[in-house]
C-alpha positions as CSV (number, residue, x, y, z in Angstrom):
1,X,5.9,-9.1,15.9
2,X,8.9,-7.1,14.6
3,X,9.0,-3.5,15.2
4,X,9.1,-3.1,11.1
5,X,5.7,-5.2,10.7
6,X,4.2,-2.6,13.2
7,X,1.7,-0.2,11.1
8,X,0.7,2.6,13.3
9,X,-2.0,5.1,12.0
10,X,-2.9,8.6,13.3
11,X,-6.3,10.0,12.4
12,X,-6.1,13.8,12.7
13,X,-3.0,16.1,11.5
14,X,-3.5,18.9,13.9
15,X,-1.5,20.0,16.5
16,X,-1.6,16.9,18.8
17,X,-1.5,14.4,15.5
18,X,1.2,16.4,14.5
19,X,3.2,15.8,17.8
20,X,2.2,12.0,18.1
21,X,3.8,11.7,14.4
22,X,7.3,13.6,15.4
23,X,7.6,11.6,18.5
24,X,6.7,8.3,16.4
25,X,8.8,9.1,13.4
26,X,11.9,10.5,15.5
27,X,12.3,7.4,17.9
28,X,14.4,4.9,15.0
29,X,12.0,2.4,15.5
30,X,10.9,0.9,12.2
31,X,7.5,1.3,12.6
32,X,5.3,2.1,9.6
33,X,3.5,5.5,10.1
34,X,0.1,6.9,8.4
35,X,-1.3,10.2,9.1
36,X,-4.7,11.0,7.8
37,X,-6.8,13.8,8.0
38,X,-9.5,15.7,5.9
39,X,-7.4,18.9,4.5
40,X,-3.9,18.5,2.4
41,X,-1.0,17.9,3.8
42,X,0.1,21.7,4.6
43,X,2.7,20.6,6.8
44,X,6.6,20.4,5.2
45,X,7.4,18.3,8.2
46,X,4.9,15.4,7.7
47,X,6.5,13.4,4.7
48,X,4.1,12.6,1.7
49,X,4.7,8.9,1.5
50,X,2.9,8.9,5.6
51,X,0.3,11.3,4.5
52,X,-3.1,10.0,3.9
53,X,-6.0,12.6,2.4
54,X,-9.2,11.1,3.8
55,X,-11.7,10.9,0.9
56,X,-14.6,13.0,2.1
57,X,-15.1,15.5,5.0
58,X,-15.2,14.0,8.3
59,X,-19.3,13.8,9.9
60,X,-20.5,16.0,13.0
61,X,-22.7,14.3,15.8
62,X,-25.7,13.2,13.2
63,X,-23.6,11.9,10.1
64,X,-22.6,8.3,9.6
65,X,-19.3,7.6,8.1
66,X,-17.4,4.6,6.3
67,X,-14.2,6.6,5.2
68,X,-12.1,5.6,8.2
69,X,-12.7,1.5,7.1
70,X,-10.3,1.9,4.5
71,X,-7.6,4.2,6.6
72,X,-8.0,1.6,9.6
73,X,-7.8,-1.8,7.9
74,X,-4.1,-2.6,7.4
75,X,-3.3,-1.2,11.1
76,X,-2.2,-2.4,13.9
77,X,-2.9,0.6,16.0
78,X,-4.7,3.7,15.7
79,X,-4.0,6.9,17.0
80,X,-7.2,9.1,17.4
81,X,-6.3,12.5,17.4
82,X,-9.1,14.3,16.6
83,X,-11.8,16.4,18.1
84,X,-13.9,15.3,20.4
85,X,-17.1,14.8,18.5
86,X,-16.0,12.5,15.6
87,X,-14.8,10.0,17.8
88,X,-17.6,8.1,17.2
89,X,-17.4,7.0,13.4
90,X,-13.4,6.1,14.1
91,X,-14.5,4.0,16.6
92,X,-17.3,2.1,14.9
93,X,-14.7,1.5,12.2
94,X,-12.6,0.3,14.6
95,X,-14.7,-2.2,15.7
């Protein structure tokens, strides 16, 4: 697998997302890289075309979620960068 055919997606835009997408962007690997996170895209350094708005407010402990499907699809990897109690519903869309 070529470096180019490589789609790498980062789930949370926060501080640590935020690093994770520098260091990813600034290496000149060709990989393809998505951000997603629940807010806009408030951050001038995060292009637009990498910027994903997830659909609807990420779940606490007792919700169930779907949105990630979609975001995790087409990846090859994902990146969680979120807090620690949405893990759950990334990883079920994982699976």
């Amino acid at each position: 697998m070529k470096n180019q055919d490589i789609h790498i997606g980062i789930v949370g835009a926060g501080n640590i997302g935020f690093a994770i997408y520098q260091l990813l962007v600034s290496t000149g690997e060709k990989y393809k890289v998505s951000i997603a996170d629940q807010i806009e895209n408030k951050n001038v350094f995060i292009s637009e075309e990498h910027y994903v708005k997830l659909k609807v407010t990420i779940p606490t402990y007792e919700g169930e979620s779907t949105q990630f499907n979609e975001f995790v699809n087409d990846k090859t990897l994902i990146i969680n960068a979120l807090p620690f109690h949405q893990n759950i519903n990334l990883y079920k869309a994982c699976l």
